[in-house]
C-alpha positions in Angstrom: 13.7 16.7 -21.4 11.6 14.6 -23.1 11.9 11.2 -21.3 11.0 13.5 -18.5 7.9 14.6 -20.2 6.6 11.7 -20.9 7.5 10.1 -17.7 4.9 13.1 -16.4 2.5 12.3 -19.1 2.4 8.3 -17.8 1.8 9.4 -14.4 -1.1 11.2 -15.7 -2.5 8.8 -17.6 -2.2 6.4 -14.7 -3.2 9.1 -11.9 -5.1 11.9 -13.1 -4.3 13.4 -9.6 -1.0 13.7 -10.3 -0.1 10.4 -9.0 -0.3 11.3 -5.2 -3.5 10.5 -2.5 -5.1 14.0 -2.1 -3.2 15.7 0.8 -0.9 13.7 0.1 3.6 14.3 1.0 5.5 14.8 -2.4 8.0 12.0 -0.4 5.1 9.6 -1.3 6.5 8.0 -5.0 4.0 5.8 -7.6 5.1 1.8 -8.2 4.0 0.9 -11.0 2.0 -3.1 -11.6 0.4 -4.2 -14.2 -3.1 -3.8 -13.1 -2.8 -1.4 -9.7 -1.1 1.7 -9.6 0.1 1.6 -5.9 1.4 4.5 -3.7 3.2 4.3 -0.3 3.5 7.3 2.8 6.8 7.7 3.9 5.9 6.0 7.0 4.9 2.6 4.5 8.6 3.3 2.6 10.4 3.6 6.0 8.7 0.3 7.7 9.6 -1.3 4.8 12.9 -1.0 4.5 13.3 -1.2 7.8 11.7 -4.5 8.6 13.2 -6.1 5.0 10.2 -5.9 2.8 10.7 -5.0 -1.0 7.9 -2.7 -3.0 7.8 -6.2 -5.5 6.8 -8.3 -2.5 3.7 -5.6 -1.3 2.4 -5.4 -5.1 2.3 -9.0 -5.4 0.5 -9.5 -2.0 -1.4 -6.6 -3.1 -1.9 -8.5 -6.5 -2.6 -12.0 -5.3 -4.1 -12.0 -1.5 -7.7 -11.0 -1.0 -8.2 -7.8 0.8 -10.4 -7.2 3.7 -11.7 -4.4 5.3 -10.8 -3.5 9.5 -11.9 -0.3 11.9 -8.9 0.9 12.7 -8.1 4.5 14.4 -11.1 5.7 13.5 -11.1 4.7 10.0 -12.4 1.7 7.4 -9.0 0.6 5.3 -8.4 -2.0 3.5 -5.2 -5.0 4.3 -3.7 -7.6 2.5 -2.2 -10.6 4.4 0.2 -13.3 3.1 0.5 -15.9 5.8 3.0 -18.0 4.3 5.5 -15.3 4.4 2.9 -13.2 7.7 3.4 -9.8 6.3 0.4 -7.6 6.3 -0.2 -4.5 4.3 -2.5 -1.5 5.4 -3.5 0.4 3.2 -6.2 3.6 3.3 -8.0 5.0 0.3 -5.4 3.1 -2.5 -2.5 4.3 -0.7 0.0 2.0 1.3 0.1 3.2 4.9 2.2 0.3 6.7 3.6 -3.0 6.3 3.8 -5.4 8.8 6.2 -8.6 9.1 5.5 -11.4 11.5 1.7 -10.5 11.6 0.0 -13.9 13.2 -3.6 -15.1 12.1 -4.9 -14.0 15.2 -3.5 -10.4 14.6 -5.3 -10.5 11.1 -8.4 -11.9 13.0 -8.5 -9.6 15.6 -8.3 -6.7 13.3 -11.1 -8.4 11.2 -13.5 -8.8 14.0 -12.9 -4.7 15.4 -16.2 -2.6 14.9 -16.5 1.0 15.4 
């Protein structure tokens, strides 16, 4: 009971909203780094596992690529892309929507030059 409680209590103290985007499913789950408190949708969980991509691997891209902004479905978010490996993280409002593998420059480009 108490390693429970204060497993609630850092979750808090990292995500005052409880640790989950506002509207968000209880299937999405906090991963912890050391300077960004990530979440992923189910949808991000599921394309990850299913195309081989770890939660380590998105926090360090995350961590160590520089993000950009893209107009995509209606909507300003935020990506990460690692070409030496090509995977590309979406992410909207701090939460990881999607991950892509084999993502080319010109995807990343393309996405980069799209205006409402």
């Amino acid at each position: 009971m108490r390693k429970l409680l204060l497993s609630s209590l850092l979750v808090l103290a990292l995500c005052p909203a409880g640790g989950f985007a506002a509207g968000a499913s209880t299937a999405e789950r906090p991963a912890a780094q050391a300077k960004t408190h990530l979440r992923f949708t189910k949808h991000a969980l599921a394309r990850m596992q299913g195309r081989g991509v770890t939660e380590e691997q998105v926090r360090k891209i995350v961590a160590t690529e520089a993000p950009f902004q893209y107009f995509h479905q209606g909507r300003w978010k935020t990506g990460y892309y690692e070409p030496k490996t090509s995977v590309f993280v979406a992410t909207n409002e701090g939460v990881i929507i999607t991950v892509i593998t084999g993502a080319t420059p010109k995807y990343i480009g393309d996405l980069k030059r799209k205006r409402p």
